[in-house]
N, C-alpha and C positions, 0 to 999 in steps of 0.2 A: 737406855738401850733401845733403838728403833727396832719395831717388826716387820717381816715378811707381807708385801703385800698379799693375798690370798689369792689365788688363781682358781681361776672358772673356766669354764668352757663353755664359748660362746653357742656352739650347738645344743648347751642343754636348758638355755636360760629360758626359750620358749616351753618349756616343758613345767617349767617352775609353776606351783601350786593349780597345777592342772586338777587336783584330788581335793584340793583346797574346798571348804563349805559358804557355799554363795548366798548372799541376803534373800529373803524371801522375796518372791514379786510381787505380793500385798500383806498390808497390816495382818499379824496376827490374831487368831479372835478366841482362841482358847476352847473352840471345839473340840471335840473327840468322839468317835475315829477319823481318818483321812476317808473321804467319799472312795466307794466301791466302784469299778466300773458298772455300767447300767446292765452287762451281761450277769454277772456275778451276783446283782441284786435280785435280780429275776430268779435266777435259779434259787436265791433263799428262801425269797418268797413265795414260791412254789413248795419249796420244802419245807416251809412250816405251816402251809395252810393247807397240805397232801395233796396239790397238785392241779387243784381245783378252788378258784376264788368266785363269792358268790357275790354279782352282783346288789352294792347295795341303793335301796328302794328312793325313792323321789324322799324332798321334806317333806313332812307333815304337818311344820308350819312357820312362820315366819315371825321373826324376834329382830326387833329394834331397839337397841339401851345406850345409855350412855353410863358413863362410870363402872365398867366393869374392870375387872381384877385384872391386876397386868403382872401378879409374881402368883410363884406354886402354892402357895401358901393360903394368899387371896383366894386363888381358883376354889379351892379344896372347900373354903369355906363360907364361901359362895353358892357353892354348888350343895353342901349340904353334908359333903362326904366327911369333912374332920367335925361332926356338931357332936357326937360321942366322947371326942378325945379329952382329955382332962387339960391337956394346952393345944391348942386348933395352929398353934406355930409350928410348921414342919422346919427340920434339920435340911442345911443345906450343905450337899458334899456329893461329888459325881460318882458317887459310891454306891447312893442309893438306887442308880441306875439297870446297877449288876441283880437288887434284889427285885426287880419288877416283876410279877407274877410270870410263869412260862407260856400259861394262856395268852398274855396281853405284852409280851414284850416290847422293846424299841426296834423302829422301824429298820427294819438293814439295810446297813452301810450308810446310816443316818449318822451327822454330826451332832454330838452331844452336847448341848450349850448349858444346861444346868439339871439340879435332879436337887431332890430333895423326898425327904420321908419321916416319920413318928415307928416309933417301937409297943406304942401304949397300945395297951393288950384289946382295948378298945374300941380302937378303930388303926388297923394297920396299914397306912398311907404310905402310897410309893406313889413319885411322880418325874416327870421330864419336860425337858422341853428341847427340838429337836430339829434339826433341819436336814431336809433330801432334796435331792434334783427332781425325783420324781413327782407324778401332777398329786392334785390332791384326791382326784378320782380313785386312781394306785393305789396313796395310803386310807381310802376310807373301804374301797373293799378289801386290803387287807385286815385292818381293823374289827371292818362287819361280819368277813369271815371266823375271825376267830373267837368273838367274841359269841356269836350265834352258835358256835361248836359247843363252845364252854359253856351252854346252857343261859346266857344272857339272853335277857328281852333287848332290843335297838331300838334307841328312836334316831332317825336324823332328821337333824333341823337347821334350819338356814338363821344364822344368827350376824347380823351385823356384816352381809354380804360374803361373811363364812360361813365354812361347814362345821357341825359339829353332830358328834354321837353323842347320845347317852344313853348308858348300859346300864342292866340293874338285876343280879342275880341272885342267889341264894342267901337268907338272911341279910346281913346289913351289906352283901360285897357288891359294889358299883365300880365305875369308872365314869370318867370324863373327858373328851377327846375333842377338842378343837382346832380347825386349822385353816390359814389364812396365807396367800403369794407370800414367801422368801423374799425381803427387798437387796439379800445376797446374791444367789443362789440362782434366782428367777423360777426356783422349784415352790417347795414346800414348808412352811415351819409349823411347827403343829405344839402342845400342850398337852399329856397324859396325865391324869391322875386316876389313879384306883387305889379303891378302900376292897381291905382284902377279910375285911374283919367280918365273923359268921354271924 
């Protein structure tokens, strides 16, 4: 039994998958969030550091190395901040990102590229790694700002033609803040680790 051909109508065919979801215009990279517009960032950062960001200070000195840590894990114990932990190997999962101290959060409307953390009583290790449009001037006086609220001593230092902090506050809780040009973005990628343990 032959079928009915199916009738259309040529008037609607231009309309066809007009809602339809179109391939992305570059490789995916597994970020998270979507970039903020730069207005919208401003106003966060404002509003988490009360509205007043305080310039932070020249280096204080200048480091040349080779073979440094290039995962969250490395950094942390590198740096000194997991030598308490009973395993210096941080979990990795973008999970860890959400429990990042309130003090020292990720930068906003920064894209999430990895996170990682330890639960060992300790030394309580949250970390990220993170990229922004903005310069890295932006994220190191956000940084300096809040971390100087939060009762942190700062040093910044010029490491390997990047910037970096290090903060070091009450009992054993520290962080580590490194950031060097986005070869995405042409902004910012940066590296957070803080030990939150007392």
């Amino acid at each position: 039994r032959r079928q009915a051909p199916i009738a259309t109508d040529p008037d609607l065919t231009r309309e066809a998958n007009r809602d339809a979801v179109k391939p992305a215009d570059k490789p995916l990279d597994g970020a998270l969030p979507a970039h903020l517009p730069a207005r919208d960032v401003k106003a966060q950062v404002m509003k988490l550091t009360g509205g007043r960001l305080l310039p932070t200070p020249a280096a204080t000195r200048t480091i040349t190395s080779t073979g440094d840590a290039i995962t969250l894990s490395g950094i942390a114990a590198q740096q000194g901040l997991s030598a308490a932990c009973e395993d210096p190997r941080l979990a990795y999962d973008f999970g860890w990102a959400q429990r990042l101290p309130a003090h020292l959060p990720l930068y906003p409307g920064a894209a999430l590229k990895e996170a990682a953390g330890t639960d060992d009583p300790r030394c309580a290790i949250r970390a990220a790694t993170f990229a922004t449009s903005a310069s890295s001037g932006q994220v190191l006086d956000f940084y300096y700002t809040l971390a100087r609220r939060a009762g942190f001593t700062v040093e910044r230092i010029e490491q390997n033609g990047g910037d970096t902090l290090v903060g070091k506050g009450k009992g054993k809780a520290a962080f580590f803040l490194t950031l060097r040009p986005s070869t995405e973005s042409g902004g910012t990628e940066g590296d957070l680790v803080v030990n939150q343990a007392r």
